[in-house]
BAKE-625492 format. One record per residue (C-alpha): residue in one letter; residue number from 1; z, y, x negated. Coordinates in steps of 0.1 Angstrom, whole numbers, padded with zeros to 4 digits. Last residue first. Layout:
! residues N
{rec 'A' NUM {Z Y X}} ...
This chain:
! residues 102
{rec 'X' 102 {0983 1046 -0643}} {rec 'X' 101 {0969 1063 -0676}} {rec 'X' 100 {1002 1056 -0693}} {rec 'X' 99 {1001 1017 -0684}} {rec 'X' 98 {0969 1018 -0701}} {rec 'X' 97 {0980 1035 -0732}} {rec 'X' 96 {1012 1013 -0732}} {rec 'X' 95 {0991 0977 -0726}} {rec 'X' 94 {0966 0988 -0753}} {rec 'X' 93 {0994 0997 -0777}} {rec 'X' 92 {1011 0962 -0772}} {rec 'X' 91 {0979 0937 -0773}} {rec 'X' 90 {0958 0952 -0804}} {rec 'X' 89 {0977 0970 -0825}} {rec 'X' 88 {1012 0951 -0815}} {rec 'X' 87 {0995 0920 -0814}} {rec 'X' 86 {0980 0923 -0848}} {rec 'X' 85 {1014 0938 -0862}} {rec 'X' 84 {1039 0906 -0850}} {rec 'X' 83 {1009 0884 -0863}} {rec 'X' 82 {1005 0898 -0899}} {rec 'X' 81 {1033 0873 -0920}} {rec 'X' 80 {1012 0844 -0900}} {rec 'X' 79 {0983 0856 -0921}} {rec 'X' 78 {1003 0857 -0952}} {rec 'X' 77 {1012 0824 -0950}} {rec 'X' 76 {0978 0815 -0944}} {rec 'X' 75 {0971 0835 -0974}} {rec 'X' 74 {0997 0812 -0993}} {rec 'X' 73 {0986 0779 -0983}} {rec 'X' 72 {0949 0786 -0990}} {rec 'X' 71 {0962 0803 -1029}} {rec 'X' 70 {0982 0767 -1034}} {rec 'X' 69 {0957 0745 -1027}} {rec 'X' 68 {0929 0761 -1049}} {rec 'X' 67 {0950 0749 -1077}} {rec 'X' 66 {0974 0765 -1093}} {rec 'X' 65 {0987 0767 -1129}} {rec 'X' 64 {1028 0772 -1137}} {rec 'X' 63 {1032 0805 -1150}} {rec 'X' 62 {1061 0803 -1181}} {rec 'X' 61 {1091 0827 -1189}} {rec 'X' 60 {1108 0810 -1157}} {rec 'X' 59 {1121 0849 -1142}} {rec 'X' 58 {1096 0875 -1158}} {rec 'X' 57 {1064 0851 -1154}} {rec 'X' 56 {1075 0841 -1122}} {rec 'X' 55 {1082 0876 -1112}} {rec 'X' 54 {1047 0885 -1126}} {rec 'X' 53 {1029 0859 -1108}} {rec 'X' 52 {1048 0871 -1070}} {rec 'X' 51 {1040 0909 -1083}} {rec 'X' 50 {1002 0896 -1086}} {rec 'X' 49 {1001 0873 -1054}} {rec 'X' 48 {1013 0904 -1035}} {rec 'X' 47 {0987 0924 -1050}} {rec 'X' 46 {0958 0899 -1038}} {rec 'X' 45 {0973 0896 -1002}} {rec 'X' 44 {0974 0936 -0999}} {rec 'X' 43 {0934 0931 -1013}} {rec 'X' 42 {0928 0904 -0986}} {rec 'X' 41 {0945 0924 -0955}} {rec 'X' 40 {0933 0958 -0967}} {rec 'X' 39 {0896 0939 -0962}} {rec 'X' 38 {0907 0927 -0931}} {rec 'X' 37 {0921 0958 -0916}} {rec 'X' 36 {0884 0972 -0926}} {rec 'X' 35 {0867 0949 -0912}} {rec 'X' 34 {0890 0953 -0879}} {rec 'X' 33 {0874 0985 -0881}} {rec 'X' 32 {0898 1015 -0892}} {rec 'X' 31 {0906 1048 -0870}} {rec 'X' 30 {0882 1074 -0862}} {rec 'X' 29 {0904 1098 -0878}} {rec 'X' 28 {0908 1077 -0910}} {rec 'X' 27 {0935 1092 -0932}} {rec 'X' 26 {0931 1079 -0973}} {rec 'X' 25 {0964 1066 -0990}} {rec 'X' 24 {0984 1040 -0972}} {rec 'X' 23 {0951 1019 -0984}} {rec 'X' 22 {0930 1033 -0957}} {rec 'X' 21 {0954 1051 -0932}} {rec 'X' 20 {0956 1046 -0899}} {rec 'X' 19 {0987 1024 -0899}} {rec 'X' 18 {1004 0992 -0885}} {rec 'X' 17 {0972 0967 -0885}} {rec 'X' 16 {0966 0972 -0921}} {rec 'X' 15 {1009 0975 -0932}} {rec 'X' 14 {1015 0945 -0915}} {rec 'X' 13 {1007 0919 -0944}} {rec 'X' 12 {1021 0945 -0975}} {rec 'X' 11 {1057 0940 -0952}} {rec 'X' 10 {1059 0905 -0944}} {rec 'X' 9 {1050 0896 -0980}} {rec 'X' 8 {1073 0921 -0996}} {rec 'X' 7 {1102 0910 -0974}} {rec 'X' 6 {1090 0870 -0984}} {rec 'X' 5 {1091 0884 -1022}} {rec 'X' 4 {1134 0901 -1014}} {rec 'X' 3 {1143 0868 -0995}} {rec 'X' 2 {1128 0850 -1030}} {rec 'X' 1 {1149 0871 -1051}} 
């Protein structure tokens, strides 16, 4: 189960910096802002931390209480989850569109 969260983690953390849409659901044509791949950053991480809750809730039958300590881990977690996509949108498509052009 816990191979199956970190999969859901890896995945919900690339998903900003891998497509165009807004929220997999609204097309952008002039393509997202890197505030924008934030914000879907935060609110994917949010979601993420609610199924991870509700399996622990399903699973132990009890939530054990967090401190601060535990949601700065996490995102950070989540953040290292997203470097494969950042360098592919920003260092691997650049390199390809301007290895095209030559």
């Amino acid at each position: 189960m816990t191979t199956l969260l970190i999969l859901t983690f890896l995945i919900a953390a690339s998903l900003p910096f891998i497509t165009q849409r807004l929220f997999l659901f609204w097309p952008r044509s002039a393509g997202k802002s890197v505030g924008l791949r934030l914000l879907e950053l935060l609110v994917f991480y949010g979601f993420c931390m609610l199924i991870a809750r509700g399996l622990e809730s399903r699973f132990s039958g009890d939530i054990y209480p967090q401190t601060w300590e535990f949601y700065v881990t996490t995102f950070c977690f989540f953040l290292v989850l997203a470097v494969p996509s950042v360098i592919y949108r920003y260092q691997w498509l650049p390199a390809q569109a301007k290895a095209r052009d030559s």
